[in-house]
N, C-alpha and C positions, 0 to 999 in steps of 0.2 A: 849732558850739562856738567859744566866744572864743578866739584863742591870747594864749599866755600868756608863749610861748615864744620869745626870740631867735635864730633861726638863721643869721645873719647873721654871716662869720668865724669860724663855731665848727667845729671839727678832728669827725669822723666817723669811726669802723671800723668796715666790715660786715663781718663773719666768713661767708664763704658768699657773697663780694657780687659773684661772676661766676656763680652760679646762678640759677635761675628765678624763683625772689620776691628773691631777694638781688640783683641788679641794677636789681631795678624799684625799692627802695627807696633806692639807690646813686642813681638817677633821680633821684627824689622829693627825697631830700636835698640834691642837688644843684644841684635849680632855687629852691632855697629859699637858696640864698647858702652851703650846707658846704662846705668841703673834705674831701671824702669819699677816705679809705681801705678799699683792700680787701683781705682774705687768701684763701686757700684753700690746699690741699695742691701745686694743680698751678700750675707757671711761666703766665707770663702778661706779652703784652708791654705791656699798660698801666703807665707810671712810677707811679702810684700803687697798685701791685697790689704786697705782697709772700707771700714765699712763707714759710707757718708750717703745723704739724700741731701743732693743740690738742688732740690726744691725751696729748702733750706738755708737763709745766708748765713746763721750761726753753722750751722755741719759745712759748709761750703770754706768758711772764715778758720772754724777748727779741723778741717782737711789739710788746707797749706800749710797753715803753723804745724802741724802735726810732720810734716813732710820735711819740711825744712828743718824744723827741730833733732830730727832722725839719722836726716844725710846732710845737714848744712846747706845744702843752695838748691834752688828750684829752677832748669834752664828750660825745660821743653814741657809745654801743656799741650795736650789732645781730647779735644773732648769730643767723645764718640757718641754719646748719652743719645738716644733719641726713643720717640715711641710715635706709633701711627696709625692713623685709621681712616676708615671708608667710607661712603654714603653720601648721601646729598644732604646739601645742609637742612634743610627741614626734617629731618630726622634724626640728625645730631644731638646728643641728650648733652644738657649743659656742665655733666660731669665728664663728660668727654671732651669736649671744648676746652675744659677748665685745664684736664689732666695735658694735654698738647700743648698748651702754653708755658703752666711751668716745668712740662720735664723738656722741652724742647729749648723754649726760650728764657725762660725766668732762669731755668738753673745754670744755661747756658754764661747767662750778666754776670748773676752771683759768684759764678767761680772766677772768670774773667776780674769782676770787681774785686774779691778779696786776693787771689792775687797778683796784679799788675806793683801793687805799692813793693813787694817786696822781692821782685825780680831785675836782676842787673842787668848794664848792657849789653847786647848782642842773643838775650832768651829768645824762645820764641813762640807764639802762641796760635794755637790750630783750632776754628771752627769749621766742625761740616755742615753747613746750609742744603746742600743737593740740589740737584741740576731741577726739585719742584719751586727752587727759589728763583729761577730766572723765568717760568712760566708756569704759571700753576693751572692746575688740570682738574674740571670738574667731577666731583665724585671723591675730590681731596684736597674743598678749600679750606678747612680750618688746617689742617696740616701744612699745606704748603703756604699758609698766611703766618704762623709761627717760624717756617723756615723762612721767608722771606724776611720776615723781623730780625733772625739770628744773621741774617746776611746783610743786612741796613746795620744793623749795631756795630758788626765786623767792621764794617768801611770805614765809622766814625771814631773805634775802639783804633782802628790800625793807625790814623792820626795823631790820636792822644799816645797812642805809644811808642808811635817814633820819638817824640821830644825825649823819650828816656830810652831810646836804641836800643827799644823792645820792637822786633819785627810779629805782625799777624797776619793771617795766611788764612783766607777762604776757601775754602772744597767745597766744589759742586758735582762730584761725579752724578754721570747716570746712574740710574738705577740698577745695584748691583746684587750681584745672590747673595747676599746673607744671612736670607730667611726673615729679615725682619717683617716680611709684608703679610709670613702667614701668622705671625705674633700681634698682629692689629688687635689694641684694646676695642674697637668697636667695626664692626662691618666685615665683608670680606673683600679681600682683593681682587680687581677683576685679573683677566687673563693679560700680564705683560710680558713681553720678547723676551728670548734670552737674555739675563744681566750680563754685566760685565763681571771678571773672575774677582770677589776681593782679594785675594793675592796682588794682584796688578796695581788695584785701586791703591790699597797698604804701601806699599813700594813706592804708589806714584807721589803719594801725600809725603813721604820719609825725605824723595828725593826732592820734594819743594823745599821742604826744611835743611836739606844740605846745601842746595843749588841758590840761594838766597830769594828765591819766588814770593812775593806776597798775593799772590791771587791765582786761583787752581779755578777757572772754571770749565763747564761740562768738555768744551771742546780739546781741552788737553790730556781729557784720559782716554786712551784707545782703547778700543773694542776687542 
């Protein structure tokens, strides 16, 4: 695919970007000339690492301003943030149901919402939904009812943001090894196939963001 895209001097947040696809794409973006920030809930001695909980729309609201204040413009969002669990729903305790929604989806809006206002033409903005948002699979409905949400918001989010020639871009890869499944706040994982490499997955998401893609679903990441 042609790129289309400038990477070259443009400011970066990965949400998530000291986790397992969330660094590979911190990577990705970084050999391409960004200056890449990153957040997540826990400290971190990297200078470009700050510490926000998008559960949060004030820490979500003082994240961007914080970002933009630092390096002047905010062109590329990625928000990697997720968390996941297992079991049937009749044994889902309602502090687990609670926690999948806002770290999935709440904090997902929240960032989204604070900052679209202050991103210029041609930014771009990345949620990963997962390929649980195109079919959800018993034994993982409250998780994949939260992605399914983050992937309905996207659609509606990618309209309101073209009127201001802000492109957003859904990721659904398959299920891929980044360990996230053995980190389940509640249940355990059953037994899934080989994932796909995040190496690949990283790369694939970068190259939507160059290649002008506003929609990554499961069938355009190879195996």
């Amino acid at each position: 695919m042609e790129s289309t895209f400038d990477f070259a001097e443009k400011v970066a947040l990965v949400a998530g970007g000291t986790g397992g696809l969330g660094q590979l794409i911190v990577a990705e973006l970084s050999s391409r000339g960004c200056t890449v920030v990153t957040c997540s809930r826990t400290p971190n001695s990297d200078p470009m690492h700050i510490v926000a909980d998008l559960r949060s729309p004030e820490e979500a609201q003082s994240l961007i301003t914080t970002v933009i204040n630092k390096h002047g413009s905010l062109d590329i969002i990625v928000n990697a943030v997720g968390v996941v669990a297992f079991g049937e729903i009749t044994s889902a305790s309602i502090d687990t149901v609670e926690e999948l929604f806002l770290t999935n989806t709440f904090g997902h809006i929240f960032l989204m919402q604070a900052a679209l206002p202050h991103l210029s033409k041609g930014s771009v903005l990345v949620g990963i939904s997962g390929v649980i948002a195109e079919q959800n699979l018993p034994g993982m409905a409250t998780y994949g009812a939260s992605k399914a949400a983050v992937r309905s918001f996207n659609e509606a989010l990618s309209r309101e943001a073209r009127r201001l020639g802000v492109r957003v871009i859904d990721a659904r890869p398959p299920h891929t090894e980044t360990g996230l499944a053995a980190r389940a706040i509640e249940g355990v994982a059953p037994k899934f196939p080989q994932g796909l490499n995040p190496v690949s997955v990283a790369q694939r998401i970068v190259l939507a963001i160059s290649s002008g893609e506003d929609d990554l679903p499961s069938s355009s990441f190879s195996s």
